[in-house]
C-alpha positions as a Markdown table, in Angstrom:
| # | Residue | x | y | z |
|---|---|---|---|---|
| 1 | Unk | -11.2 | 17.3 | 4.6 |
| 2 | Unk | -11.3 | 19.7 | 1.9 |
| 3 | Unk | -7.9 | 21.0 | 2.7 |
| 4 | Unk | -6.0 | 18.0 | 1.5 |
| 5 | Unk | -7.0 | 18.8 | -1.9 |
| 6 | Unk | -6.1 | 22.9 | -1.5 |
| 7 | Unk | -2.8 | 22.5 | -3.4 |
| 8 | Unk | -3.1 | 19.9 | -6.2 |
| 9 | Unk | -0.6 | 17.3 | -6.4 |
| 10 | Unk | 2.7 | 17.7 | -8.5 |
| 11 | Unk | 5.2 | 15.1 | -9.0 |
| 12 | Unk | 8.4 | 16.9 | -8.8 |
| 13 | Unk | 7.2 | 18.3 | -5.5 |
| 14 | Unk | 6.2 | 14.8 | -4.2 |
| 15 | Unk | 9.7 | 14.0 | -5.2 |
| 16 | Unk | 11.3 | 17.2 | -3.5 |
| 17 | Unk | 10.1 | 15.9 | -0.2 |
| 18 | Unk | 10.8 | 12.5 | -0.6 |
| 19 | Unk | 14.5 | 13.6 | -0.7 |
| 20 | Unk | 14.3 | 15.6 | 2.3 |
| 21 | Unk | 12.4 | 13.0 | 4.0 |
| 22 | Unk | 15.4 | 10.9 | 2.7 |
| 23 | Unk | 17.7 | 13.0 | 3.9 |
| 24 | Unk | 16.9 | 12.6 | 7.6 |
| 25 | Unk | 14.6 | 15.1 | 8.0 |
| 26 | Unk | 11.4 | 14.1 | 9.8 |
| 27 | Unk | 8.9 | 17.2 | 10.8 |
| 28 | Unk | 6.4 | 19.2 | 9.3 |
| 29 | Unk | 8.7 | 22.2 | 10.3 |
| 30 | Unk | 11.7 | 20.6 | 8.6 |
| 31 | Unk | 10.0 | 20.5 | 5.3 |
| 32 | Unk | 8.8 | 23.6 | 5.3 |
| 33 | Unk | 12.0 | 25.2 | 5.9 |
| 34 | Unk | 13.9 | 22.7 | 3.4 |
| 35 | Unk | 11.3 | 23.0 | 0.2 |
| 36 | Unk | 10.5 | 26.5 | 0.3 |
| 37 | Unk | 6.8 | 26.0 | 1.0 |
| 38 | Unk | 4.5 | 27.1 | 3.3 |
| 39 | Unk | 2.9 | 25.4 | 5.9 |
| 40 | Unk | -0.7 | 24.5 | 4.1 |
| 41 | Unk | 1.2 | 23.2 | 1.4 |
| 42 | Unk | 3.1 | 21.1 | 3.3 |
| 43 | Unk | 0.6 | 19.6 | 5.6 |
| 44 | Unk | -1.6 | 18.9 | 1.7 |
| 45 | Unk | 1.5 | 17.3 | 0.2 |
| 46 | Unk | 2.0 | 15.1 | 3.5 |
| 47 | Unk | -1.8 | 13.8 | 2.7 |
| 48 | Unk | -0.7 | 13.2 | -0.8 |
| 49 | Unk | 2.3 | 11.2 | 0.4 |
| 50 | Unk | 0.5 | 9.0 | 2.9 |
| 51 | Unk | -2.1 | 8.1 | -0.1 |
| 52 | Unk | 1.2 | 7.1 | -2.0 |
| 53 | Unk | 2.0 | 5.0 | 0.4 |
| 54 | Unk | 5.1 | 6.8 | 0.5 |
| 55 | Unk | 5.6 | 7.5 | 4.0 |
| 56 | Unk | 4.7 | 6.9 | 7.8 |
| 57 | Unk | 3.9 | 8.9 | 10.3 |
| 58 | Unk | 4.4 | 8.3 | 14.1 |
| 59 | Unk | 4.5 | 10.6 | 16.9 |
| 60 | Unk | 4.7 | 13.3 | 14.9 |
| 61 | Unk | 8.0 | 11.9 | 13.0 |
| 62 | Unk | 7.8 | 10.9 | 9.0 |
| 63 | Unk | 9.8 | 8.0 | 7.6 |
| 64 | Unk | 10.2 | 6.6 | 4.5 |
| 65 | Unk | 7.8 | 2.9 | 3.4 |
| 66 | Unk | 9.9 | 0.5 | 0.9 |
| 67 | Unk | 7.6 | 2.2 | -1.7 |
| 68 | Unk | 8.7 | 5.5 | -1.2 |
| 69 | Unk | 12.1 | 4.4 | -1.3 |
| 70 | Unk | 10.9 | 3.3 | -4.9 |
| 71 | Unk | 9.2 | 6.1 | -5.7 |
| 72 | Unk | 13.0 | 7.8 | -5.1 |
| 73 | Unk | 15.2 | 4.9 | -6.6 |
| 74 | Unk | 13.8 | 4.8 | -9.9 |
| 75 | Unk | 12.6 | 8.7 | -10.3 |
| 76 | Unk | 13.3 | 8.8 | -14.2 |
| 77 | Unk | 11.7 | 6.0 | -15.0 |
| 78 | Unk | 8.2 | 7.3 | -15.7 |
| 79 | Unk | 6.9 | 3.8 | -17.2 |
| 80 | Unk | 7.1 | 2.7 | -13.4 |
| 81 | Unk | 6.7 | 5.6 | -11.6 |
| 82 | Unk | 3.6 | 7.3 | -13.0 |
| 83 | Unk | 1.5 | 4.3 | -13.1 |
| 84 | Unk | 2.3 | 3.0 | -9.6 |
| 85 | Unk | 1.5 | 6.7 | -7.9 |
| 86 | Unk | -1.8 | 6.5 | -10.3 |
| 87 | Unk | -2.7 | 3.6 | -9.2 |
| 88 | Unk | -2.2 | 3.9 | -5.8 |
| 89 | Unk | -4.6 | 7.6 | -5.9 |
| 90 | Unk | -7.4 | 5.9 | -7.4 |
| 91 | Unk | -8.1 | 2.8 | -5.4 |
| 92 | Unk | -8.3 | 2.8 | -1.6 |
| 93 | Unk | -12.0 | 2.6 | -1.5 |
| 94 | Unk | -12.4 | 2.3 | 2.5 |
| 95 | Unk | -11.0 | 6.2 | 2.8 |
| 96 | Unk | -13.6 | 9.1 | 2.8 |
| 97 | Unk | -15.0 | 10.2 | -0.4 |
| 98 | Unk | -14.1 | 13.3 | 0.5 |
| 99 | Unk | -10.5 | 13.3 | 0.2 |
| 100 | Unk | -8.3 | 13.5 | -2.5 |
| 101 | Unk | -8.3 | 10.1 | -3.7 |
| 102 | Unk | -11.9 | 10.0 | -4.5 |
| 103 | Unk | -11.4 | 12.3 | -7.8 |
| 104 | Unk | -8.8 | 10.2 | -9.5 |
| 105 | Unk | -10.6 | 6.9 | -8.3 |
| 106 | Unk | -14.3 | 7.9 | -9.8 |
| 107 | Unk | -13.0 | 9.8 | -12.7 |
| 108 | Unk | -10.8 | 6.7 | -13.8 |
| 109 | Unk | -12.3 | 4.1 | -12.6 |
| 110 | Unk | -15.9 | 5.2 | -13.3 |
| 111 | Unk | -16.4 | 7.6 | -15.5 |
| 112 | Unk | -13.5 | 7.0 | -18.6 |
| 113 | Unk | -13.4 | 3.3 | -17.9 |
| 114 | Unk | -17.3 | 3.7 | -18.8 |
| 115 | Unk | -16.6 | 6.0 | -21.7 |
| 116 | Unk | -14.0 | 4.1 | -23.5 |
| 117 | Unk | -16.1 | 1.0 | -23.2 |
| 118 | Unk | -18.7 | 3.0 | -25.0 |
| 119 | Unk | -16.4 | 3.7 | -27.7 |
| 120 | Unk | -16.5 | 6.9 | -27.0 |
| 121 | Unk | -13.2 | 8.2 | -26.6 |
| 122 | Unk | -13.8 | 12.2 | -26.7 |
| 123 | Unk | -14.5 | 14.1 | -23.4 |
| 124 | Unk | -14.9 | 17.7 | -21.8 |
| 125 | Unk | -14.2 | 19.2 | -18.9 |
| 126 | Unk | -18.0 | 20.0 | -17.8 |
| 127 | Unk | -18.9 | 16.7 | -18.8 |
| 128 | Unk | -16.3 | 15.4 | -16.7 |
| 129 | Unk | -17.3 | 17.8 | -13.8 |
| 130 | Unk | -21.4 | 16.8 | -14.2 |
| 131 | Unk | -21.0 | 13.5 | -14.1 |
| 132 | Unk | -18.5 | 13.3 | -10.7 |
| 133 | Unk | -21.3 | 15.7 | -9.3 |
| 134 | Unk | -24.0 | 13.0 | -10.3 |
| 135 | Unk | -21.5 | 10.3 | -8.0 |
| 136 | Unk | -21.8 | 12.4 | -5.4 |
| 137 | Unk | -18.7 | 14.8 | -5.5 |
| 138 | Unk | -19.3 | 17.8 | -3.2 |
| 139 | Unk | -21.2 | 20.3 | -5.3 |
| 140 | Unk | -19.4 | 23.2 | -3.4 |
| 141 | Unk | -15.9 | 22.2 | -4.4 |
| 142 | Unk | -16.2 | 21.6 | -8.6 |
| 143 | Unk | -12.5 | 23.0 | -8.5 |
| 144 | Unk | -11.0 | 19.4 | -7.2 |
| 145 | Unk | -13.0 | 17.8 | -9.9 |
| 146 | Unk | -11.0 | 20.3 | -12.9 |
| 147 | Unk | -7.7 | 20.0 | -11.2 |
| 148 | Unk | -8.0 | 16.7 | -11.1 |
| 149 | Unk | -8.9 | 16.2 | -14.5 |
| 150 | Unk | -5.9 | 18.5 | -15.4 |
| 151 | Unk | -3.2 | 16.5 | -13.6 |
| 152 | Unk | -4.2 | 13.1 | -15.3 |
| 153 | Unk | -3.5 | 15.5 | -19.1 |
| 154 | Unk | -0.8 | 17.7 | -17.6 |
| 155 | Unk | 3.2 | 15.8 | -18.7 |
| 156 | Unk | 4.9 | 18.2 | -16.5 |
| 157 | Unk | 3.7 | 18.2 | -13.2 |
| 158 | Unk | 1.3 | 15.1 | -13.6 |
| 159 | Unk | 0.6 | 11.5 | -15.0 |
| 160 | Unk | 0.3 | 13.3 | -18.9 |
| 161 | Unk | 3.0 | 11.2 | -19.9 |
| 162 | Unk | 1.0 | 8.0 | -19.8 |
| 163 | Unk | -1.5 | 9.6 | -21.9 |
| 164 | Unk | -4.3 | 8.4 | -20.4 |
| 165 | Unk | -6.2 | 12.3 | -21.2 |
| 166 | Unk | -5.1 | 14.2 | -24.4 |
| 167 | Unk | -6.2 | 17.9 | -24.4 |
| 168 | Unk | -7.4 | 18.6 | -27.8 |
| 169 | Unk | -9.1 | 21.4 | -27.9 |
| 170 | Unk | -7.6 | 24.7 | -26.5 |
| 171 | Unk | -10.7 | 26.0 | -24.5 |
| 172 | Unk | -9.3 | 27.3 | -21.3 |
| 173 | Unk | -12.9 | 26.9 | -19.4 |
| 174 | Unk | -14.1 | 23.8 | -21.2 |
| 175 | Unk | -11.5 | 21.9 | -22.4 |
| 176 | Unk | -12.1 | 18.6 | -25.0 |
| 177 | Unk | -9.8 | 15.4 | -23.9 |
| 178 | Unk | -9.2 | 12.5 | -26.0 |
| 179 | Unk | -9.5 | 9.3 | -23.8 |
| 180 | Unk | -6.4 | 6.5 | -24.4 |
| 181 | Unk | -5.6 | 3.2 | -22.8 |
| 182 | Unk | -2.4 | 3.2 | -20.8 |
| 183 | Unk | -0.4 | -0.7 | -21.0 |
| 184 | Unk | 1.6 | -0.9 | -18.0 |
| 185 | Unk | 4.8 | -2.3 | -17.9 |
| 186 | Unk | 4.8 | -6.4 | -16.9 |
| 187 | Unk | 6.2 | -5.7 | -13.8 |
| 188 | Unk | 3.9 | -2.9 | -12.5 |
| 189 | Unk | 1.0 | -4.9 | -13.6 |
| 190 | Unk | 2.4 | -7.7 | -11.2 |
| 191 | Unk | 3.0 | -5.3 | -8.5 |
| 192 | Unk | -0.3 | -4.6 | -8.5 |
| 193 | Unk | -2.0 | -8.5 | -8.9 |
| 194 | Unk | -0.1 | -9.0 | -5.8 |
| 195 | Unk | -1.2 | -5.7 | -3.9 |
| 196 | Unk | -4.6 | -6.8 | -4.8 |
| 197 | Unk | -4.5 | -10.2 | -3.8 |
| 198 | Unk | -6.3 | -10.8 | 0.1 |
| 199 | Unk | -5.2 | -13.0 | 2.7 |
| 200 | Unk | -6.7 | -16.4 | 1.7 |
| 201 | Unk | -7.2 | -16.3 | -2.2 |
| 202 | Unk | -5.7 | -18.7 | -4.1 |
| 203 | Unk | -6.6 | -17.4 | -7.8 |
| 204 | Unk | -7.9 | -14.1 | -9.5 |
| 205 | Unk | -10.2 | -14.6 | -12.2 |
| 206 | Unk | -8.9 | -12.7 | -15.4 |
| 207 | Unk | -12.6 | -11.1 | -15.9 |
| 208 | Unk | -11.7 | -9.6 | -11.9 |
| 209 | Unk | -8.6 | -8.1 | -13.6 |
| 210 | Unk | -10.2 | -6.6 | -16.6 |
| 211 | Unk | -13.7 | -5.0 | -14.9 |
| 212 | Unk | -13.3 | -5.2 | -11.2 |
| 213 | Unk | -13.1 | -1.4 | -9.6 |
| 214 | Unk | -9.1 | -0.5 | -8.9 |
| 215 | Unk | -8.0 | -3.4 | -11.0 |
| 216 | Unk | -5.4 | -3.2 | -13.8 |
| 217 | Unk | -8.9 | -2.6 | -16.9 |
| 218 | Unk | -10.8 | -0.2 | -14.7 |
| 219 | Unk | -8.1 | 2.4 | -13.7 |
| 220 | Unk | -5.4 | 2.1 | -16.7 |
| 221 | Unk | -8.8 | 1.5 | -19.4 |
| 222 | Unk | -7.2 | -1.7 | -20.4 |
| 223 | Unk | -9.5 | -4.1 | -22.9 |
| 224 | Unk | -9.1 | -7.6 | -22.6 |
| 225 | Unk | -7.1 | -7.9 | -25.5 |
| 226 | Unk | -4.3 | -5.7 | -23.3 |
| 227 | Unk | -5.1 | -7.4 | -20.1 |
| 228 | Unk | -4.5 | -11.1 | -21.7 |
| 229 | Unk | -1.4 | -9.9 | -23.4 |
| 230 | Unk | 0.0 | -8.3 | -20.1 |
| 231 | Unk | -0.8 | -11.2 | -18.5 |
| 232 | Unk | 0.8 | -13.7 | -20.7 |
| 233 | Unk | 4.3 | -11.3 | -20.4 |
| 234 | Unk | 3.9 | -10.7 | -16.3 |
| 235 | Unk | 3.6 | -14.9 | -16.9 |
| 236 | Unk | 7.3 | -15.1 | -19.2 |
| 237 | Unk | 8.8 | -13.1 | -16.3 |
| 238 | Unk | 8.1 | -16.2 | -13.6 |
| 239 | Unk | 5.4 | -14.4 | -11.6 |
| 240 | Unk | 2.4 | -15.6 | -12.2 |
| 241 | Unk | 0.9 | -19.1 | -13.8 |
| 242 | Unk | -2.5 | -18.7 | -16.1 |
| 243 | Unk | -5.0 | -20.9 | -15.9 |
| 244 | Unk | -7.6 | -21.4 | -18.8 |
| 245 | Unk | -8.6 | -25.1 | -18.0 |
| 246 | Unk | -12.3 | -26.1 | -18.1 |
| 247 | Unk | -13.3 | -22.5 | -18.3 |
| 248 | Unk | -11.1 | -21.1 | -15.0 |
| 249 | Unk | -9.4 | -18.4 | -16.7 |
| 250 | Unk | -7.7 | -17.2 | -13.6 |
| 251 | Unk | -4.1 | -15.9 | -12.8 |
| 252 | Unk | -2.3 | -17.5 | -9.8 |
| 253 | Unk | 1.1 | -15.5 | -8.0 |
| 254 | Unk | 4.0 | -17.0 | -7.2 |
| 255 | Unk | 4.5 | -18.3 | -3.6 |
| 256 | Unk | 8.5 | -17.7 | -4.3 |
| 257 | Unk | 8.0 | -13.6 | -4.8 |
| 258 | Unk | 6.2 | -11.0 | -2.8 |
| 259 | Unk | 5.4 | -7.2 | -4.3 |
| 260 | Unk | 8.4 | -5.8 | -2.3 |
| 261 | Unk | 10.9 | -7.9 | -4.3 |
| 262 | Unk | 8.6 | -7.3 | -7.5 |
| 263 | Unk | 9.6 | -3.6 | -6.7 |
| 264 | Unk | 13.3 | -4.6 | -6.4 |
| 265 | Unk | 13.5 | -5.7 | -10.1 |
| 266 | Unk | 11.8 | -3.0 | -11.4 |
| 267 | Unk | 14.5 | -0.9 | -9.8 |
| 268 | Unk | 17.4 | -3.0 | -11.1 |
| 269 | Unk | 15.4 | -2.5 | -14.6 |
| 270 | Unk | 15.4 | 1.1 | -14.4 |
């Protein structure tokens, strides 16, 4: 398990392989030889790409998914980018604690969501660390927990440009972060209302949207003030109808979209 989180993940890298996946190349071997990396990286950033829903692999052969076409088409555009690779790292709550998803999933949607709630927008590294141990991180591996925390902050390799985490205070073994809300773009918001959405439901409540566990409030630290008003733009754009009628206060989809073509006009928009 732990192996998946040896090399931390890194954007441009994630983006490297997509290309060479792109490219026609389809093995383990191929990649290697084509990014430069070896082989432990390799097989890590292949875990990364499968919770990124970025790729498939059968019979020992990768392809691309329609997202990781995305995640390719619309590269600069870190208002779509960033938050749909976030989002997509701290939800899937079925897979093993263990793996790498479970550090952005508690971290975001436990432990700032509660903190920013709190009005308590200041954090630090060990606090960070304590509290993921408390969850029920593995004690023997604090190091996911820190580079975790460091890839949510870090604008080069990372998600830093959405500032969700702002270092703030220099202290290389205990760093302070100051916690921000990140308001996604319409059209990622609606992405993910429609990823979210099971086989059978006919509405989401709003309150679902603003403090449900891998929803839009939990992971991005969204208030409701921010949810209502992404809501009412995700609405302008066609995609969704709100319904605040004796008390409902619930979102419906579409029935002329799905997420895939949501994902084509975000690339025509980038």
């Amino acid at each position: 398990m732990h192996s998946k989180q040896k090399f931390r993940i890194e954007l441009p890298y994630i983006l490297k392989l997509l290309k060479i996946i792109d490219d026609g190349e389809n093995g383990k071997n191929a990649l290697k030889e084509e990014s430069g990396a070896g082989e432990n990286k390799v097989v890590t950033f292949i875990e990364w790409l499968k919770y990124l829903e970025a790729i498939e692999v059968k019979d020992g052969e990768i392809s691309l998914t329609k997202l990781g076409e995305f995640y390719l088409k619309v590269k600069e555009s870190h208002d779509y980018i960033e938050p749909l690779m976030l989002y997509h790292l701290a939800r899937n709550p079925e897979l093993e604690k263990k793996d790498g998803h479970y550090y952005f999933a508690e971290i975001l949607n436990e432990y700032l969501s509660t903190k920013i709630s709190d009005f308590d927008n200041k954090v630090s590294q060990e606090s960070i660390k304590k509290t993921l141990l408390d969850f029920g991180a593995d004690s023997k591996y604090p190091e996911f927990i820190v580079s975790t925390t460091k890839i949510i902050a870090d604008s080069e390799l990372g998600f830093g440009k959405m500032g969700l985490l702002e270092e703030v205070e220099g202290d290389k073994k205990n760093p302070t972060y100051e916690i921000h809300s990140y308001w996604v773009e319409p059209l990622v918001g609606a992405y993910i209302i429609y990823d979210l959405w099971k086989d059978g439901q006919t509405a989401m409540p709003i309150n679902s949207i603003i403090n449900d566990k891998y929803n839009l409030g939990r992971i991005f630290l969204m208030d409701q003030d921010a949810i209502i008003e992404t809501l009412e733009e995700i609405k302008a754009l066609g995609l969704i109808d709100i319904n605040l009628t004796a008390g409902l206060n619930q979102v419906v989809k579409s029935s002329k979209y799905t997420k895939e073509d949501i994902l084509e006009m975000m690339i025509k928009n980038s």
